[in-house]
N, C-alpha and C positions, 0 to 999 in steps of 0.2 A: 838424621831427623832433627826438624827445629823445635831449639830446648822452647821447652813452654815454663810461663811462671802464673803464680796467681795471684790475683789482682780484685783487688774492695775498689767495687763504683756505687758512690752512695748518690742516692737520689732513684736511684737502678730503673723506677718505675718511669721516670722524664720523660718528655721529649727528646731530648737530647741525648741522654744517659742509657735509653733505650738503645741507641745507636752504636753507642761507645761497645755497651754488653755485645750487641752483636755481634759486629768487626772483629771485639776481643775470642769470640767463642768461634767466628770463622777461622780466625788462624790459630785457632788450638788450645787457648789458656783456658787456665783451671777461674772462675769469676768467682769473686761473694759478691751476691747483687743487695744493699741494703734500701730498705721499701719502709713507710712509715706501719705499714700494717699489711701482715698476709693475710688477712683474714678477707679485705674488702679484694674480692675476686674482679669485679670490675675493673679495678687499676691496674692489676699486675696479669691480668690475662695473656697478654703477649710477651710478658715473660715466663709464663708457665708453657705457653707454646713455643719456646726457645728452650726451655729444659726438653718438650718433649725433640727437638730438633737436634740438641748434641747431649744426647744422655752421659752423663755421671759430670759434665763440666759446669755448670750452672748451679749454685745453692745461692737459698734467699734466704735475708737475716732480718728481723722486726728490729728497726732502731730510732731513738729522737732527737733529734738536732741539739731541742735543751734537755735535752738527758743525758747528766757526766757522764762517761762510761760505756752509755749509751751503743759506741761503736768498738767496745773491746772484744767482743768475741767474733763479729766480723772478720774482722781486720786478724784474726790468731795466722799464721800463717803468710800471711800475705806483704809479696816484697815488695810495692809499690800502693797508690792508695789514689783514687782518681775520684776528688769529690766534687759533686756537680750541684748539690742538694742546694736551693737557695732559691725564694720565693722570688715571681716577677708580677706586675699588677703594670694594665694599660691605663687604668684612672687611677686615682688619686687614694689610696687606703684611708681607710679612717681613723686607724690607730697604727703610723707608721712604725713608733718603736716595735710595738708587738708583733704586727705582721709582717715587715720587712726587715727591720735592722735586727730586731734579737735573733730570729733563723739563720741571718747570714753570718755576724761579727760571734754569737755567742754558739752558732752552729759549727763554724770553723774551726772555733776554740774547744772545742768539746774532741772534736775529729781529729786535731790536732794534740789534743790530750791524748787521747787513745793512740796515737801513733808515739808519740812519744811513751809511753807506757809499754810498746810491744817491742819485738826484740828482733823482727825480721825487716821491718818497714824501709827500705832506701830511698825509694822516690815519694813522692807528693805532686799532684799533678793538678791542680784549683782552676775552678772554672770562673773566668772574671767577667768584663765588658769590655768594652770601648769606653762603655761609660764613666770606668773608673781610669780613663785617661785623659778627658776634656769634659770643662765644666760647662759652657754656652758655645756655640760653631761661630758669634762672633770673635773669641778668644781665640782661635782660632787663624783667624787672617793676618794676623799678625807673623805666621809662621811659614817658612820657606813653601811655598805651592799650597797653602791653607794643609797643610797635613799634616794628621798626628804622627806622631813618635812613640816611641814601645818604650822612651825613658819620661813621657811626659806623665801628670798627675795630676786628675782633678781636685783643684785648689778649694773646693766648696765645702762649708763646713758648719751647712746649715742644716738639719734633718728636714725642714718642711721644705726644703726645696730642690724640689728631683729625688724625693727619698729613694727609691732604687739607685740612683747613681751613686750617691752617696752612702749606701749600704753595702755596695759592690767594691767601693772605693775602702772603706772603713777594714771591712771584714779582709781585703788581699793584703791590707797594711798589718795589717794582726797577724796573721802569716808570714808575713816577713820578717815580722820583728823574730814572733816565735822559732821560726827556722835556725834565725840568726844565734838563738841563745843553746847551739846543741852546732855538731858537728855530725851523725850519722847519719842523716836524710836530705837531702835536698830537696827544693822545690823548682816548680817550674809553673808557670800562668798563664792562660789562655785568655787571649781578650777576642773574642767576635763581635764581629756587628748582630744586625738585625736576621735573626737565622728563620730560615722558611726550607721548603721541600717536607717530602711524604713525612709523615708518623708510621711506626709501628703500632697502636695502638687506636684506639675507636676516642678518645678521651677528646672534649669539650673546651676545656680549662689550661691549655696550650696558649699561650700568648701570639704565638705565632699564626694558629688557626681564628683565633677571634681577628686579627688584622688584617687577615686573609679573607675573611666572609662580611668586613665591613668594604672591602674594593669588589668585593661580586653581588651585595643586597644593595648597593647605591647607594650605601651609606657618603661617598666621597662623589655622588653624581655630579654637583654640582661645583664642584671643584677642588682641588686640594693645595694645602698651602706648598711652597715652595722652599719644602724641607730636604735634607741631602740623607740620606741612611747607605750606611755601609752594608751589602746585602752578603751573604752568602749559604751555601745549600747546609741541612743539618749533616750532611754524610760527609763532608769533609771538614769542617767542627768536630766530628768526632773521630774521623782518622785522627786530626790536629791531637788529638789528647794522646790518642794511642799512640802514637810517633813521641810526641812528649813525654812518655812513661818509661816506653821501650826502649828507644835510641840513646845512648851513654852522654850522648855529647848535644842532646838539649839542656836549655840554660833559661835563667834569667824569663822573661816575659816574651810573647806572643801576639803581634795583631792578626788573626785571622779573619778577614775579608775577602769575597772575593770581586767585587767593585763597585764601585762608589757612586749612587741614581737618586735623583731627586725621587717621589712619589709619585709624579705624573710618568715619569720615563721606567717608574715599576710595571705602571697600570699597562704601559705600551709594550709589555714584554708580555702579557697575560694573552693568551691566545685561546676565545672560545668557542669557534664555531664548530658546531658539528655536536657539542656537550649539552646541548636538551636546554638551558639559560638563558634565560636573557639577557646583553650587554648593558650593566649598568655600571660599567668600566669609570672612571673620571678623564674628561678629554681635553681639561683645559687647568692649570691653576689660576686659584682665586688672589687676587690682587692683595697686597701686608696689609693696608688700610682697613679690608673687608674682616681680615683676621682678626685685625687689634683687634675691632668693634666687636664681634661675637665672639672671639674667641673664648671668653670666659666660661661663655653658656657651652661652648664644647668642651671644656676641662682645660684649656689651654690659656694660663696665666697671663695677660696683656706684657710685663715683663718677658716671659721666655718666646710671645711672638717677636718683641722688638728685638732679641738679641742672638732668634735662632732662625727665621724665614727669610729667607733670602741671600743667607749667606753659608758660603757654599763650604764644607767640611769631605775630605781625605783623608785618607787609611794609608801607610807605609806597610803592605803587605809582604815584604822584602823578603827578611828572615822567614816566614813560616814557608816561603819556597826554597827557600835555599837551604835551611837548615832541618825542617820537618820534610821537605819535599814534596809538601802540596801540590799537585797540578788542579786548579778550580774549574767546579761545572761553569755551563754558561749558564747565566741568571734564566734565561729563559727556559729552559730545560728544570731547573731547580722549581721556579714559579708556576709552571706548566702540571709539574710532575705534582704538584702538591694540589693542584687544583682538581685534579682526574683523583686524589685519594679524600679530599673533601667530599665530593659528588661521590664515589665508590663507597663511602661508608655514611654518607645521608649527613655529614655533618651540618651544613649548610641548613638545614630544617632545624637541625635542635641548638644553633645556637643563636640567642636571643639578639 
């Protein structure tokens, strides 16, 4: 029989995290799934239908990112810790300390207390970006084939600018330090790119689903800039962690990508015929010129058009195949499969 262990996935209720619980409860282990509130049945519905799916494996635990403590009874028990809990915003917050940087740097630190506090803990498994490895895709070019590296660091150290990158960036450093001042637990980092494919849940407020319902309402009709995103599916982002928890001899950081498309060559992988929609796909990109000039009125700083449209950014997906053993969907399958669970659950309608 394969030993099982049990495993705190904070964030539980994600997108992402959603997956992770899965995968973990398919092959056996014992989960603490931590959720901001059991009470709002809306959110955590398809993890109560994952309790009812592997009965006695699955508990949910009420915990708060800034709340010390917050994750110690969690976490009692459990020999690894796979924390994904960390805000993402497509525009611009209005109050980036509060909504972005204190959840992730002071959430981390809290999570990280508590694992430190408990007595079983080994691994730590952090969910990062890409973001927290390159500052502008000009910076970039500079580098052997325009591609990042799993040892590179975005140098940015401004909060108003990219606050998600630089809260992604902040809060992995704080965990390494933290790691660094103790000898029983290691850590290990996940950096994906831009993750798409199905949800387990009905939810809204997915970054990935609003991105997705602005390339099918025509929000990008008229064309889209000539930006590169590292794309890959949410299902193997979440293997990606669970290999990183499980397996003895992951280390160190993660880029998980599975390849590397401008936004026009996304829209060209979207296949809808026969789905009841209209094709309001984007068929052409919009000239940098066109950008600079509106870009502002789209959220898009005339600064990060001049030093990010048109030049082309790479993922060194090396390691997470060789060492996690990722075999990655094809983008289209991933894109496809996500699009048939938008339409299947009506999202497309309820989001603004």
């Amino acid at each position: 029989m394969t030993p099982t262990n049990t495993i705190l996935v904070t964030g539980a209720a994600g997108y992402l995290a959603s997956w992770i619980v899965a995968q973990l409860l398919q092959a056996g282990h014992q989960v603490h799934g931590a959720v901001r509130s059991l009470s709002d049945r809306t959110k955590i519905q398809h993890l109560l239908d994952l309790i009812d799916l592997h009965p006695g494996q699955l508990t949910l635990f009420e915990a708060d990112l800034l709340q010390p403590g917050s994750f110690d009874t969690a976490m009692q028990g459990c020999t690894e810790v796979i924390h994904t809990a960390s805000p993402y915003f497509l525009g611009k917050p209005k109050d980036p300390m509060r909504e972005l940087v204190q959840p992730a740097l002071e959430g981390t630190r809290n999570v990280l207390g508590s694992v430190n506090r408990s007595t079983s803990v080994k691994r730590v498994v952090l969910t990062s970006s890409v973001a927290a490895l390159y500052d502008n895709a000009c910076d970039v070019g500079a580098a052997v084939q325009h591609q990042v590296q799993e040892n590179d660091v975005n140098p940015n150290r401004d909060i108003h600018r990219n606050t998600y990158a630089y809260s992604k960036t902040v809060a992995e450093q704080a965990a390494w330090d933290l790691q660094r001042q103790q000898q029983r637990w290691d850590l290990v980092t996940i950096h994906p790119g831009a993750i798409f494919g199905p949800s387990l849940s009905k939810r809204v407020d997915a970054s990935s689903v609003a991105m997705m319902v602005q390339f099918l309402n025509g929000s990008f009709r008229t064309g889209v800039p000539a930006l590169w995103l590292g794309v890959v599916d949410v299902r193997d982002v979440a293997h990606a962690h669970v290999q990183a928890a499980l397996l003895p001899a992951a280390r160190q950081r993660y880029i998980v990508v599975a390849k590397d498309l401008r936004l026009l060559e996304i829209a060209q992988h979207m296949h809808l015929g026969g789905l009841g929609i209209a094709n309001k796909l984007p068929r052409s990109e919009a000239p940098k010129w066109l950008m600079w000039l509106l870009g502002p009125l789209l959220g898009l700083p005339r600064s990060y058009v001049a030093r990010n449209v048109g030049h082309p950014v790479y993922f060194n997906n090396h390691r997470s195949q060789s060492e996690l053993g990722l075999q990655y969907r094809a983008v289209s399958d991933t894109l496809n499969a996500h699009i048939r669970q938008i339409l299947d659950d009506q999202l497309l309608v309820r989001v603004p």
